[in-house]
C-alpha positions in Angstrom: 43.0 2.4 16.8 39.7 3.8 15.1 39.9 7.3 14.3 36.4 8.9 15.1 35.1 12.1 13.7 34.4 15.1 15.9 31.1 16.6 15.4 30.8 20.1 14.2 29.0 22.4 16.6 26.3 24.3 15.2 26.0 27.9 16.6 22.4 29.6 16.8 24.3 33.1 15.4 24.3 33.4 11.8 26.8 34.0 9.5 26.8 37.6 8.3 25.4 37.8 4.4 28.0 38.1 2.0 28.0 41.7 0.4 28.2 42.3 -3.4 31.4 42.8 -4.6 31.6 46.0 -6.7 31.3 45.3 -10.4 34.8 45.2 -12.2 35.1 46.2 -15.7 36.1 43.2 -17.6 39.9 43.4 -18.9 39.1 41.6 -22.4 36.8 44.6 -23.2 37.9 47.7 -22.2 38.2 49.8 -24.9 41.8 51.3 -23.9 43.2 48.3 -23.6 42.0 47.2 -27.1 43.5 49.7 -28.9 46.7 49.4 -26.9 46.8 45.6 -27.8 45.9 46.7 -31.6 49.0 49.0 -31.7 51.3 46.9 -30.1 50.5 44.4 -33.2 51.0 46.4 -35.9 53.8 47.8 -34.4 55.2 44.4 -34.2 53.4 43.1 -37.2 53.7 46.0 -40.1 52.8 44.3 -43.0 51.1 41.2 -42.2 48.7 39.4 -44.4 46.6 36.7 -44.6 47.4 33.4 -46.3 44.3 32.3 -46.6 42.8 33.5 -50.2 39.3 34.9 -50.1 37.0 37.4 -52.0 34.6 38.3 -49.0 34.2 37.9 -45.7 32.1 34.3 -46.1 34.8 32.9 -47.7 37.5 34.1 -44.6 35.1 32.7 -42.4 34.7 29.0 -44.5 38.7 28.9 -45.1 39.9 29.6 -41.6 37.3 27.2 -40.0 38.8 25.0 -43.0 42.3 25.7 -41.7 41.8 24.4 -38.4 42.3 20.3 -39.5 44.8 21.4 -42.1 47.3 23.7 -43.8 46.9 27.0 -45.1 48.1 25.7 -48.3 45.7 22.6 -48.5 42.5 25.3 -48.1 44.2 27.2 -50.7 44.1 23.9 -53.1 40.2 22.9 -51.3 38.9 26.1 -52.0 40.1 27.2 -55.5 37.5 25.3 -57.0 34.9 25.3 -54.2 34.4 29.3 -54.5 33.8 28.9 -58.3 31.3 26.9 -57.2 30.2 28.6 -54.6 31.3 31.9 -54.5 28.7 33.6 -51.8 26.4 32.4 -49.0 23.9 32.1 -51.1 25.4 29.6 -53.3 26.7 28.0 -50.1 23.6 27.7 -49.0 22.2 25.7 -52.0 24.9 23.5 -52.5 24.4 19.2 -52.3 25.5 18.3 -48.4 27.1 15.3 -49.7 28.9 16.8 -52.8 29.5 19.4 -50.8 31.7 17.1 -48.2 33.2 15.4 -51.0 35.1 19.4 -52.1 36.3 19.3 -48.3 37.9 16.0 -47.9 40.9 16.9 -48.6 41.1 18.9 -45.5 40.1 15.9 -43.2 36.9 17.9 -42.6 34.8 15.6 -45.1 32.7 13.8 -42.2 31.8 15.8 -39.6 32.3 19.7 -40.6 28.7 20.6 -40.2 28.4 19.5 -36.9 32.0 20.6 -35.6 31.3 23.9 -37.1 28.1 24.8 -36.4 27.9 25.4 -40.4 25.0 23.3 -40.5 22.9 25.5 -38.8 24.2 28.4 -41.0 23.5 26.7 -44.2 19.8 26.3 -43.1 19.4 29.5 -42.1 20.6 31.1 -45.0 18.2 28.6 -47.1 15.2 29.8 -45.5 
């Protein structure tokens, strides 16, 4: 037996428009909720620290995209030496690409961290 299809009638009333919902506050950014999240971990968390050893904010930020392909201790090792070399942006910013990826390949970011990162398009931007 052939199953057939049964055509769908087509009325000449439309469908009412859809009305707006009303705008919710987003639950991620209310500002209550925030602090009540931010209490509840250091309430739980009293004297945590980070692992990852920096001097400034641009070195947090290189280390913990660092950290992602490896451990906390390898970055530790990777970037001893690579903030004496380059200790700020700056410095960063100026540095050889390729000697550059040579520093990180111990943390298995030696090939592609600009790209993954976006760090690329940092490291121009702070050379201009």
């Amino acid at each position: 037996m052939k199953k057939t299809r049964k055509k769908k009638v087509r009325s000449s009333a439309r469908k009412p428009a859809k009305t707006a919902k009303p705008a919710r506050a987003r639950r991620g950014t209310d500002p209550k909720r925030l602090w009540a999240i931010l209490a509840k971990l250091d309430e739980a968390y009293p004297v945590a620290t980070c692992e990852l050893k920096h001097e400034n904010a641009f070195q947090l930020l290189i280390s913990t995209i660092l950290s992602a392909q490896c451990t906390d201790v390898r970055v530790n090792q990777v970037t001893q030496t690579l903030y004496k070399k380059y200790p700020n942006a700056e410095a960063f910013a100026h540095a050889n690409p390729s000697e550059l990826e040579q520093e990180i390949r111990p943390t298995g970011f030696f090939r592609c961290w600009e790209r993954r990162t976006g760090l690329r398009a940092a490291w121009w931007w702070i050379r201009m």
